[in-house]
C-alpha positions as CSV (number, residue, x, y, z in Angstrom):
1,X,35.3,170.7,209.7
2,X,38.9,170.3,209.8
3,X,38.3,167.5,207.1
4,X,36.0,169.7,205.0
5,X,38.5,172.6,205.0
6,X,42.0,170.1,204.0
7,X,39.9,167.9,201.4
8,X,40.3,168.4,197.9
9,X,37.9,169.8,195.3
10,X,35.7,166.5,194.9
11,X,35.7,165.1,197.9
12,X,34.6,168.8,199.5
13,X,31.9,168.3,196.7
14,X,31.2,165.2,197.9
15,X,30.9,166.6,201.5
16,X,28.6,169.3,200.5
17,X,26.0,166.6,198.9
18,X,25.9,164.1,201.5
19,X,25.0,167.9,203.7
20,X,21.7,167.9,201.5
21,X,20.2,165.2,203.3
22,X,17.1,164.7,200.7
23,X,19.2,164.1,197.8
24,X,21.4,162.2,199.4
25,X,18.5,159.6,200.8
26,X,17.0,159.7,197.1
27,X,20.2,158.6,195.9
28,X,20.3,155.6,198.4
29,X,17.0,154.5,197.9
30,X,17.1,155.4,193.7
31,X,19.7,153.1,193.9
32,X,18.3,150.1,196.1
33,X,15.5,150.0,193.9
34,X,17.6,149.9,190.8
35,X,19.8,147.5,192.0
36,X,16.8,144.9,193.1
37,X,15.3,145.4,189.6
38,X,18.1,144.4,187.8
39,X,17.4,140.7,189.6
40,X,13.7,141.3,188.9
41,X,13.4,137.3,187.2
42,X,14.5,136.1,190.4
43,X,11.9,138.5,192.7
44,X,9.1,138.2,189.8
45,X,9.1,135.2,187.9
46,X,6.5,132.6,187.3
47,X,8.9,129.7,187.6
48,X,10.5,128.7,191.2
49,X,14.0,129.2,191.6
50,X,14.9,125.9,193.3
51,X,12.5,122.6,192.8
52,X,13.7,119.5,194.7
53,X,12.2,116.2,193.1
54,X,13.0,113.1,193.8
55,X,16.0,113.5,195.6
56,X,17.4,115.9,192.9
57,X,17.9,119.9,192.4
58,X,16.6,121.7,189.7
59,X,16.8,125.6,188.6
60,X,13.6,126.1,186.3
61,X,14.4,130.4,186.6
62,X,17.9,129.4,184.1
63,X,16.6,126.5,182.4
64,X,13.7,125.4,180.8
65,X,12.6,121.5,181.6
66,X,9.9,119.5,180.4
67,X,7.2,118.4,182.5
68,X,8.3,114.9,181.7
69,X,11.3,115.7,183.7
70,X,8.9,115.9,186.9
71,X,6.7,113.1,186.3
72,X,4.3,114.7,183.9
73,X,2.4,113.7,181.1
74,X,3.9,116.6,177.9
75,X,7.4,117.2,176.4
76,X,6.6,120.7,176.6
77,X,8.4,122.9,179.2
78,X,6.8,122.6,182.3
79,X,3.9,125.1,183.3
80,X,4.4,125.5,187.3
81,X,1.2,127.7,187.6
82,X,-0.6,123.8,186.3
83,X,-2.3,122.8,189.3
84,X,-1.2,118.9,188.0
85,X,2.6,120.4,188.2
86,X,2.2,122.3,191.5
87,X,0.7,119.0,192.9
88,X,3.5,116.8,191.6
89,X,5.9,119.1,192.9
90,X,4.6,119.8,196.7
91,X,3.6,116.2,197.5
92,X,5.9,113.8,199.0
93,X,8.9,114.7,200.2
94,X,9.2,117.7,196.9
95,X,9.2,121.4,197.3
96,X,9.6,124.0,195.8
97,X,10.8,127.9,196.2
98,X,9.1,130.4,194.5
99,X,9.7,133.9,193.6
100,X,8.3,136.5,196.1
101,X,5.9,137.3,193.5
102,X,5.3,134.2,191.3
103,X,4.6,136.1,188.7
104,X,6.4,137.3,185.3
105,X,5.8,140.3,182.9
106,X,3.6,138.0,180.7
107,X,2.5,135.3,183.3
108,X,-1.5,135.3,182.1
109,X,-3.7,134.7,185.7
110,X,-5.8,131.6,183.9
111,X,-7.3,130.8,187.5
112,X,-8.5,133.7,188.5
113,X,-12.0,134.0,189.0
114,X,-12.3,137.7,188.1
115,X,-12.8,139.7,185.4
116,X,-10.0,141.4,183.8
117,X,-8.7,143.7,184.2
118,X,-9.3,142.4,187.8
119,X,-8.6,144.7,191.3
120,X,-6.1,143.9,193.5
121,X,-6.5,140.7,195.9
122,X,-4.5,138.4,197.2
123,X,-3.1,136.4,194.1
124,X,-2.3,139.5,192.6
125,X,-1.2,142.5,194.8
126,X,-1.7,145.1,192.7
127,X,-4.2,143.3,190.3
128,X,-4.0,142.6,186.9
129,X,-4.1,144.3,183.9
130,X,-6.8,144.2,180.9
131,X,-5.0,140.7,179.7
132,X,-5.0,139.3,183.0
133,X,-1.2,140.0,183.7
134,X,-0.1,140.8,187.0
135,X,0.2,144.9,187.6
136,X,2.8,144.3,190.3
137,X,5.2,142.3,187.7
138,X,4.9,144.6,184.4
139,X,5.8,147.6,187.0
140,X,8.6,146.2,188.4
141,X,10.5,144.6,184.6
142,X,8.8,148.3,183.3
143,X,11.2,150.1,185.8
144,X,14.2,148.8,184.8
145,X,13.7,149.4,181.2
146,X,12.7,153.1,181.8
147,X,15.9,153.2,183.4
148,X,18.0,151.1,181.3
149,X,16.7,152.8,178.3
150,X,17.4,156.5,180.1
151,X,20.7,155.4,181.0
152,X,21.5,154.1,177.6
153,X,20.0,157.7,175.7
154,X,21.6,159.8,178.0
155,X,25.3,158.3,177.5
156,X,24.9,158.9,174.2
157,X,23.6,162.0,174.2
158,X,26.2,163.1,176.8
159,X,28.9,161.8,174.3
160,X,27.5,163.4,171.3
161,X,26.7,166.7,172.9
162,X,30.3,166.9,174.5
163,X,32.1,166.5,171.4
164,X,30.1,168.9,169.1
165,X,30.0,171.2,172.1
166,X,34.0,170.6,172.7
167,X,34.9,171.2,168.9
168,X,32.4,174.3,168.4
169,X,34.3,176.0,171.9
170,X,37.9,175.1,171.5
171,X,38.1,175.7,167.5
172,X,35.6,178.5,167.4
173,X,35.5,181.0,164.4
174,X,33.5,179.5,161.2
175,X,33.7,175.7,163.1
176,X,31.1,177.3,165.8
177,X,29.4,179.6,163.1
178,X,29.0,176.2,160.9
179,X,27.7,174.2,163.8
180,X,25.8,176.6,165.3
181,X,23.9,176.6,161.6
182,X,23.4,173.0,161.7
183,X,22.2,172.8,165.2
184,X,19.2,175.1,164.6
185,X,18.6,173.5,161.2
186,X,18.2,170.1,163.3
187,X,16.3,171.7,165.9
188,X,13.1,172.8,163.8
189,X,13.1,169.5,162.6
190,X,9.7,167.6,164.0
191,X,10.9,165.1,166.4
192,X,7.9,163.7,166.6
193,X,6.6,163.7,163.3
194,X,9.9,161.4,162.9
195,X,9.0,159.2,165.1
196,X,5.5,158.5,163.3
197,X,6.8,158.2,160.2
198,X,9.7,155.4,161.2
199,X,7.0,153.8,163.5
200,X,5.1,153.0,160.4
201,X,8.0,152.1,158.2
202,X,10.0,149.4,160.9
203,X,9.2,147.5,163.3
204,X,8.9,149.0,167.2
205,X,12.1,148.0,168.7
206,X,14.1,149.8,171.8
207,X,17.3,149.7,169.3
208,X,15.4,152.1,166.7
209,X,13.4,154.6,169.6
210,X,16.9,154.6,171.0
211,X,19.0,155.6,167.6
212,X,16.1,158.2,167.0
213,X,16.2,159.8,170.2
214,X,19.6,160.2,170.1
215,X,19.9,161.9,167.1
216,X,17.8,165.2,168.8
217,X,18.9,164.5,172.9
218,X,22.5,165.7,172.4
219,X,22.0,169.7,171.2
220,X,21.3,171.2,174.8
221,X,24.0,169.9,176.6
222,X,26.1,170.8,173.8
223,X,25.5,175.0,174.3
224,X,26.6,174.2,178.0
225,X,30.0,172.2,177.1
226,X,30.4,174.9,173.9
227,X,30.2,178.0,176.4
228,X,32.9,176.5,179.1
229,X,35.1,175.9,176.4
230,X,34.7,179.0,175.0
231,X,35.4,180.4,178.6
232,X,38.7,178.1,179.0
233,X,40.4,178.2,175.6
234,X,42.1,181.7,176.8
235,X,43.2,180.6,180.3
236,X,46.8,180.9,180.7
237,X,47.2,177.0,181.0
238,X,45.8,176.0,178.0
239,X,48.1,179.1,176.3
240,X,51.1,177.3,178.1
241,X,49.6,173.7,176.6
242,X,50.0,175.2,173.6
243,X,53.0,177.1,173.5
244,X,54.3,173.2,174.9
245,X,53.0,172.2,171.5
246,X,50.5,169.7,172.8
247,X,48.0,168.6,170.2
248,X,44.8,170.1,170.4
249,X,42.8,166.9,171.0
250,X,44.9,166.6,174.5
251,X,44.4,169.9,175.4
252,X,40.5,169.5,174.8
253,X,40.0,166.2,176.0
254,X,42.8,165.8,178.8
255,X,42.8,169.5,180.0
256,X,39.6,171.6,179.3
257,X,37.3,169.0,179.7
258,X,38.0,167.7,183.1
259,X,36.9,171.6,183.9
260,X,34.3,171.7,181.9
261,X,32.0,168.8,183.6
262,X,30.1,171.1,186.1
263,X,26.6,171.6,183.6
264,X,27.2,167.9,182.1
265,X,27.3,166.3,186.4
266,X,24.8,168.8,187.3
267,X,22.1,167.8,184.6
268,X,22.7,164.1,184.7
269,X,19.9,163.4,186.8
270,X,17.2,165.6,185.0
271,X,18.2,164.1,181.6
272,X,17.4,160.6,183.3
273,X,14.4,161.8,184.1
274,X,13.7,163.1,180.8
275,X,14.4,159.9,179.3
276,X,12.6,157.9,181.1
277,X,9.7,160.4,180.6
278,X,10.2,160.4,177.2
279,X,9.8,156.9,176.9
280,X,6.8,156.8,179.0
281,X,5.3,159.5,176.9
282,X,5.7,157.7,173.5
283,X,4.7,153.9,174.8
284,X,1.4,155.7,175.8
285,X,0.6,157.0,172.7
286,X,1.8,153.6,171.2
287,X,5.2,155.2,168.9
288,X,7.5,153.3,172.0
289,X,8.2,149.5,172.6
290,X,6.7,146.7,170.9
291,X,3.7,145.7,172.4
292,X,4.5,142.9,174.6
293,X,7.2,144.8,176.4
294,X,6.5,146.0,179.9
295,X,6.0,149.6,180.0
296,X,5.1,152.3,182.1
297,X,4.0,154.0,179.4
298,X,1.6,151.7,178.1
299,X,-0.2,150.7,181.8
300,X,-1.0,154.1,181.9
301,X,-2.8,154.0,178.2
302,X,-4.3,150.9,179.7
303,X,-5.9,152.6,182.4
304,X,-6.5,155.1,180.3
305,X,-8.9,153.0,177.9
306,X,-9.5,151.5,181.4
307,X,-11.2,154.2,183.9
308,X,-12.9,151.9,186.0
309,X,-9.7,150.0,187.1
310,X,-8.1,152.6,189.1
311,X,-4.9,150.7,190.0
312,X,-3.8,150.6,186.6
313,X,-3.2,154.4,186.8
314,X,-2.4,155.0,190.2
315,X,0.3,152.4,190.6
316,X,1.9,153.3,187.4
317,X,1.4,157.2,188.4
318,X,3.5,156.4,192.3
319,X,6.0,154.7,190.3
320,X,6.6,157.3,187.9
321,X,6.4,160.0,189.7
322,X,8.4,158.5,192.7
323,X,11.0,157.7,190.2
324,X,11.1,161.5,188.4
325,X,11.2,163.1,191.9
326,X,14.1,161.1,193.5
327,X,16.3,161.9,190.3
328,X,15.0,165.9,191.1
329,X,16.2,165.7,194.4
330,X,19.2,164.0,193.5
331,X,20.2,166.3,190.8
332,X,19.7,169.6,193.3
333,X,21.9,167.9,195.7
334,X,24.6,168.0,192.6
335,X,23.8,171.3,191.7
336,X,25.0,172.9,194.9
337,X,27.4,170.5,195.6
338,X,29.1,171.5,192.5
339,X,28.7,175.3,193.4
340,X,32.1,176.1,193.9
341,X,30.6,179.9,195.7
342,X,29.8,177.4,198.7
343,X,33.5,176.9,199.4
């Protein structure tokens, strides 16, 4: 207590959200998952990560060799689901280490004996998917581009939406009136309309759903940074910054914004969220990532066209769900940590 009560702002801030015990775990465990997907070749990967042949190391997971290079019969890279290979590569004194699931986001189950889409068993956990890739492999690389991607969209549309909503606060006047014009002009236009017509014009690419996104994800943060400004601009120290002759982008940047950050720390988490179920939302109704990308998005439109295989949309549905509701925790945690009523 004595701690709490001598701390400074943030760190009392940071006192009060390690108090909310639930956001606090969802941050810890959003973060250990995250984290072990960004190594998700070496924990899903169809090729070992160490092979020892004939008295020599090799590192198939960062380079390609052909199956010459193991005693095989083909210059062509070296298929290590090939019974031939695996053979080659076990007997003797070889071995081999292998992924924990030894499977990649397009590894095709040739051997299996089931139909696809094929239920869960024990070559693949969590089954396969109606082209006979492994469920438990497109979820995991299909994570970490939801998140990527959300990350990505929602730095820019923090930037964006904190310098309209800086310049519309501090300048006010016809500046705000202007951009206030602008920003409901932009808003009536049909997002998704948009994206249909540029789906249809270029090629699916995470480069273009990003740019388009971005150009409609910055508005509603900007009202919140407009409106603290707009609160600040007539405190006494940004008079005395003035009357100091400061220019106004250091006053904005280097003095109101630092106070102005509540709203933008506070919805972090739900504009995650929002990305990532934005993305999910368009790759289902096949306006997201090309094809051959792993997507949460489009498992679920598999197990849509899919009803019979019930782990398609049920293991997509914990993952994105689990995901959504571990940023909601996290960003309530925020929310009263940041409530400066709470002391």
């Amino acid at each position: 207590m004595t701690d709490y009560v001598h701390a400074s702002p943030s760190l009392r801030a940071w006192y009060r959200f390690k108090s909310n015990k639930r956001g606090y775990y969802s941050l810890w465990i959003f973060g250990i998952l995250f984290v072990l997907s960004l190594f998700a070749e070496v924990i899903s990967n169809d090729e070992p990560l160490i092979v020892y042949f004939d008295s020599e190391y090799y590192f198939p997971v960062f380079k390609d060799y052909p199956e010459t290079t193991f005693g095989g019969d083909f210059e062509t890279v070296a298929d290590y689901q090939d019974e031939y290979v695996r053979t080659i590569l076990t007997e003797n004194d070889n071995w081999m280490i292998e992924s924990i699931n030894p499977y990649s986001y397009s590894t095709i189950n040739y051997i299996s004996e089931l139909p696809n889409p094929a239920a869960p068993s024990s070559q693949n956990v969590l089954g396969t998917d109606d082209r006979g890739r492994d469920v438990l492999a497109r979820l995991i690389y299909g994570f970490r581009l939801s998140v990527l991607f959300a990350f990505a969209l929602t730095a820019i549309g923090i930037s964006i939406g904190i310098i309209a909503g800086a310049i519309q606060g501090y300048f006010g006047g016809r500046t705000d009136l202007l951009f206030q014009r602008f920003i409901e002009v932009w808003s009536s236009m049909p997002e998704l309309y948009l994206l249909i017509i540029f789906a249809s014009i270029f090629q699916p690419s995470i480069t273009l759903l990003l740019i388009l996104l971005s150009l409609f994800g910055w508005m509603g943060l900007s009202d919140y940074v407009r409106a603290e400004f707009l609160k600040g601009r007539n405190l006494d120290y940004i008079k005395a910054a003035r009357a100091l002759g400061l220019p106004n982008r250091s006053i904005m940047f280097s003095h109101l914004l630092p106070n102005s950050m509540t709203p933008v720390i506070t919805f972090l988490p739900f504009r995650i969220s929002g990305s990532i179920l934005a993305l999910t939302s368009l790759d289902f109704l096949g306006l997201g990532v090309p094809p051959s990308t792993p997507s949460l998005g489009e498992l679920l439109s598999q197990g849509k066209e899919n009803i019979e295989a019930w782990w398609l949309s049920l293991s997509t549905f914990i993952v994105l769900v689990g995901t959504l509701m571990l940023l909601i925790f996290i960003g309530e945690a925020l929310r009263e940590a940041l409530d400066t009523r709470k002391g």
